[in-house]
VMD Tcl script that draws the C-alpha trace (Angstrom):
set ca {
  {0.00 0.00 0.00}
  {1.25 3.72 -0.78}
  {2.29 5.66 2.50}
  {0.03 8.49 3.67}
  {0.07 11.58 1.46}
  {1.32 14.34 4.28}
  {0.15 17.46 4.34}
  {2.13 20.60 4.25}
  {1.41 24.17 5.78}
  {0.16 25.64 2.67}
  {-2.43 22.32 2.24}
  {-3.99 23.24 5.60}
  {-3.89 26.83 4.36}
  {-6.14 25.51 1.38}
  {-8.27 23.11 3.95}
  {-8.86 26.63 5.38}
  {-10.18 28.15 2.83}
  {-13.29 25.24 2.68}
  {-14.25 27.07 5.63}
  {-13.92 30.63 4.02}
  {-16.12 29.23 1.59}
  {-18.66 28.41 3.51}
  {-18.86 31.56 5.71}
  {-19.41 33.16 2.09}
  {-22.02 31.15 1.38}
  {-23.90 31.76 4.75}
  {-23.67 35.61 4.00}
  {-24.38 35.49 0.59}
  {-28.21 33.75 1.99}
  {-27.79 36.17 4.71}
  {-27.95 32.98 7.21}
  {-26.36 34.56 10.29}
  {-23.65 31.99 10.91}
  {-20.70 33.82 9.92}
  {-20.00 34.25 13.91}
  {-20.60 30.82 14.43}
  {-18.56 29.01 11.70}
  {-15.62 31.59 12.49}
  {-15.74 30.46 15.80}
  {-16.07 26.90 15.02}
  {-13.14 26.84 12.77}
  {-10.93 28.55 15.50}
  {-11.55 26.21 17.81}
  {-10.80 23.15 15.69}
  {-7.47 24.29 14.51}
  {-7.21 25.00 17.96}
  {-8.03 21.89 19.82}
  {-6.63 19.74 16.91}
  {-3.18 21.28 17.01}
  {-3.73 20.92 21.31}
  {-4.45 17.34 21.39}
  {-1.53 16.58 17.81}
  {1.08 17.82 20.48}
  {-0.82 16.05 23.66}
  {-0.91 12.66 22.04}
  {2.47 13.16 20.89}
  {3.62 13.31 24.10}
  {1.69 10.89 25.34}
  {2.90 8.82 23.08}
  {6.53 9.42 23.54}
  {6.17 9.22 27.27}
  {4.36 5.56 27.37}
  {3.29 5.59 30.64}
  {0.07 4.28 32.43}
  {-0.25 7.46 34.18}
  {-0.48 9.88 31.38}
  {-2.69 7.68 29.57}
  {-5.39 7.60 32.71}
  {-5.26 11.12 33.58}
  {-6.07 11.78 29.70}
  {-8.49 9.77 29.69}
  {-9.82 10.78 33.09}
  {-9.87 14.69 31.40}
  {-11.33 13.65 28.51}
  {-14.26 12.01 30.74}
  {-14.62 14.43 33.04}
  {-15.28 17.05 30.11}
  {-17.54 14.82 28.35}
  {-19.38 14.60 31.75}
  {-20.19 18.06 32.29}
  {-21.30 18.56 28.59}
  {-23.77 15.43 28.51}
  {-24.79 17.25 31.95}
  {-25.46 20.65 30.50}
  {-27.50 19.59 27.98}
  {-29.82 18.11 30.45}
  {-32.23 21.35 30.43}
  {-33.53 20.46 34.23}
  {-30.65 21.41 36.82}
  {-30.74 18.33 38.60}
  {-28.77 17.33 42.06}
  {-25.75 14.92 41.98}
  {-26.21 14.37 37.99}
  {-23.04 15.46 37.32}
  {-21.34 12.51 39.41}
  {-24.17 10.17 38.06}
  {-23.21 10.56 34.21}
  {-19.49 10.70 34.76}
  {-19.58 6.99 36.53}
  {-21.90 5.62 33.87}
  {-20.04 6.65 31.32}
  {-16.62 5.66 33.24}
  {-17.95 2.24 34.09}
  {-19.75 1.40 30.39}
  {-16.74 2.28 28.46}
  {-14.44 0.83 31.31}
  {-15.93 -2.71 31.13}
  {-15.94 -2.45 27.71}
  {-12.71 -1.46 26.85}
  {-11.75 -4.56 29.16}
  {-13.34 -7.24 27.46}
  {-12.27 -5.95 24.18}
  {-8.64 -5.65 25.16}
  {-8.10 -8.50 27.14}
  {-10.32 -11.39 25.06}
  {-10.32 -9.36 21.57}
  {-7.30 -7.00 20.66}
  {-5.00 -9.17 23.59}
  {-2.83 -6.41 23.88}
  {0.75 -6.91 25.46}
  {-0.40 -4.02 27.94}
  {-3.43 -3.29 28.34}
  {-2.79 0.67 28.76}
  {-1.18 0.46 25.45}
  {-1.81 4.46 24.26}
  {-2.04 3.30 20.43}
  {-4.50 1.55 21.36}
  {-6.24 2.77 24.30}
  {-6.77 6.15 23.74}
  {-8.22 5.97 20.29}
  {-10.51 3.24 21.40}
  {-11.75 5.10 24.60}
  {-12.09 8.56 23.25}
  {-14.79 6.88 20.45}
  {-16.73 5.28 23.54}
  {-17.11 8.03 25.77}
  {-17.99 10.35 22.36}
  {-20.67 8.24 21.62}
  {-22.15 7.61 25.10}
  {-21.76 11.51 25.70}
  {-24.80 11.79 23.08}
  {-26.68 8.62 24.28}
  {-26.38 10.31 27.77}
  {-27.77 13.31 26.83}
  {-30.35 11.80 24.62}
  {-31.49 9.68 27.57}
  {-31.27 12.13 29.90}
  {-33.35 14.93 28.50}
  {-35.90 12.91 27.08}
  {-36.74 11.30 30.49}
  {-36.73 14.35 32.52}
  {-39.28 16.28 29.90}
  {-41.38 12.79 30.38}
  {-41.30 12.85 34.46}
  {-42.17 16.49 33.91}
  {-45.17 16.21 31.14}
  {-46.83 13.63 33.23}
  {-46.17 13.83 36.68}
  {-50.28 13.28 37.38}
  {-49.83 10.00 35.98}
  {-46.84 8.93 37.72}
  {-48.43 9.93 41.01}
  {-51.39 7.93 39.88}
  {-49.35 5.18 39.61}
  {-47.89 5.89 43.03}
  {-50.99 6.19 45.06}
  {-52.38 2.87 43.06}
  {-49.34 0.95 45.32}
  {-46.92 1.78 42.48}
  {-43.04 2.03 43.44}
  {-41.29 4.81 42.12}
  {-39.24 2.47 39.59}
  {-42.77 0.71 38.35}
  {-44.46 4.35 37.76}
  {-41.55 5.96 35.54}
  {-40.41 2.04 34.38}
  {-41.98 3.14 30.90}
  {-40.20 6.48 30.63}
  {-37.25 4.92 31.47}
  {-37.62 2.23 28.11}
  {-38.85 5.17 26.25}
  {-35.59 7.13 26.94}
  {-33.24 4.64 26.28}
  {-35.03 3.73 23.41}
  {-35.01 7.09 21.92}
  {-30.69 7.19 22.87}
  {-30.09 4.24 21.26}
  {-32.07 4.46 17.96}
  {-29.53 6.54 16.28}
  {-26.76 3.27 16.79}
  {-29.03 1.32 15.40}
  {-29.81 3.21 12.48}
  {-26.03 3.70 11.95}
  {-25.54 -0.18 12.14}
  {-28.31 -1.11 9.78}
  {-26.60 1.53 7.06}
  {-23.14 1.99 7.99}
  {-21.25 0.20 4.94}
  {-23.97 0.67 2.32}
  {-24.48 4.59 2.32}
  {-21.35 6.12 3.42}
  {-17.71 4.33 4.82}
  {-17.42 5.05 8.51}
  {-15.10 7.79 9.47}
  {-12.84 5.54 11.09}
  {-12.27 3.00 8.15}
  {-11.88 6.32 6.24}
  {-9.07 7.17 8.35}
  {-7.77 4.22 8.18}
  {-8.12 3.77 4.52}
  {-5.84 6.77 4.04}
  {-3.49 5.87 6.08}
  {-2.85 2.89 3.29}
  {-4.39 -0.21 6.21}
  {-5.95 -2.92 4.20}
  {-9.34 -2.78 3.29}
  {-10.10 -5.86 5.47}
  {-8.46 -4.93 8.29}
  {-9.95 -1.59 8.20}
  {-13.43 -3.09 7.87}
  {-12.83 -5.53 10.71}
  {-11.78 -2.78 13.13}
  {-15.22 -0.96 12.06}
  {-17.23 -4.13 13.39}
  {-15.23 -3.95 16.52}
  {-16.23 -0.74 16.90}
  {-19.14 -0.22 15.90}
  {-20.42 -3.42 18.18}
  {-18.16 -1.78 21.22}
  {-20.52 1.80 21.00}
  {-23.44 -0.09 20.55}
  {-22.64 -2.01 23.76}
  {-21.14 1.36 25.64}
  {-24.49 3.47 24.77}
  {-27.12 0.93 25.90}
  {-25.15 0.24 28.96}
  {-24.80 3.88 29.89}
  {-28.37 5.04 28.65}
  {-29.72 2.02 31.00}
  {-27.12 3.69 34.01}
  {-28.48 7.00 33.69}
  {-32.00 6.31 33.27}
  {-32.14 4.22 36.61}
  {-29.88 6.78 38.41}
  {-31.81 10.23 37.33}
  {-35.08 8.63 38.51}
  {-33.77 8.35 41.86}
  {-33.32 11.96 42.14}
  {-36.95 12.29 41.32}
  {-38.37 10.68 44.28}
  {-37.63 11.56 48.11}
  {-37.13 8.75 51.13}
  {-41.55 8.84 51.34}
  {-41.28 7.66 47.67}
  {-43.15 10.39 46.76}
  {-42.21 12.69 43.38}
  {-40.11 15.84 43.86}
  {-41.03 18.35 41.13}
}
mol new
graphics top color blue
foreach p $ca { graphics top sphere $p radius 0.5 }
foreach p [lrange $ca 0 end-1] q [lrange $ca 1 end] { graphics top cylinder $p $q radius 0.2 }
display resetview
């Protein structure tokens, strides 16, 4: 396979101008997102550049403890966006979406390292980083998904979950449908992506892959892996954050807090 095609300063110059391009085009409709894709495109070059040099080092530096306090960065930020797009201001989320995101992609990234990839170390930064920073990603989304939609349900229809309650309900039987209806609604988009990935567009990552001259098998077979790992991550973490926010909705009388 031919090696990866590098680009220089002046390509990136030219990637650039895509950009330019489109901020035309929004003021030419007179769309209003001139601000917003000027911003945008800071901050990628930005944070790109920031995490080239970060991996780098990372890299360079092979050791377990650079590669879990990235990682633990990485979550932590991922945490507090998934919370903030929660609309309701809810107590102790924060701590709630940061462990089931830690513990899906944790006990993921285990089985797939140890009885999968078998990796000679299982902190391996190649490896591990790459792997992890798709998982948490995804289940970002699928937490916020999950979250939002079953906090607008508790609040739509709290006469009917109070219903339930005074009918001998516990709290867990009266929002038990919410719940299903939340994860359901996180974990859609996966499956749509897994019943079209392959036939309408090739995955980023076998993209990336593809240019950087893998094998066309091998690229494919790391899709499956992981595109079967974020299915896994996202259902486990929409099903964690569904059963933890509904505890926050109920006091020690089992009665709903509004």
């Amino acid at each position: 396979m031919p090696d990866l095609i590098k680009l220089d300063f002046v390509d990136l110059i030219l990637a650039v101008a895509l950009m330019a391009i489109a901020i035309g085009l929004s003021a030419w409709e007179k769309l209003g997102l001139e601000l917003n894709l000027a911003l945008a495109t800071g901050r990628t070059i930005l944070q790109l550049i920031v995490l080239g040099y970060v991996l780098d080092f990372i890299f360079a530096v092979d050791n377990i403890w650079s590669v879990l306090g990235t990682l633990t960065i990485i979550l932590t930020i991922t945490a507090i966006v998934a919370r903030n797009r929660i609309s309701q201001k809810i107590p102790l989320v924060l701590p709630l979406v940061w462990m089931a995101i830690f513990m899906s992609t944790s006990l993921t990234l285990l089985y797939t390292n140890f009885l999968i990839i078998q990796l000679d170390r299982w902190y391996e930064p190649r490896y591990l980083i790459p792997l992890a920073g798709i998982l948490i990603g995804n289940a970002m989304n699928a937490a916020a998904v999950a979250g939002e939609r079953l906090v607008s349900n508790i609040n739509q229809y709290p006469t009917e979950i109070e219903t339930h309650l005074c009918l001998g309900a516990t709290p867990q039987q009266a929002v038990s449908q919410y719940c299903k209806d939340a994860v359901k609604a996180a974990f859609v988009p996966t499956l749509n992506q897994m019943m079209l990935i392959g036939m309408v567009t090739i995955p980023t990552f076998t993209s990336g892959q593809l240019l950087a001259g893998v094998c066309a098998l091998e690229a494919v077979s790391y899709e499956i892996l992981i595109i079967f790992m974020v299915a896994v991550v996202n259902l486990l973490t929409t099903i964690l954050i569904t059963k933890g926010l509904c505890r926050q909705f109920f006091n020690d009388a089992m009665q709903l807090v509004r």
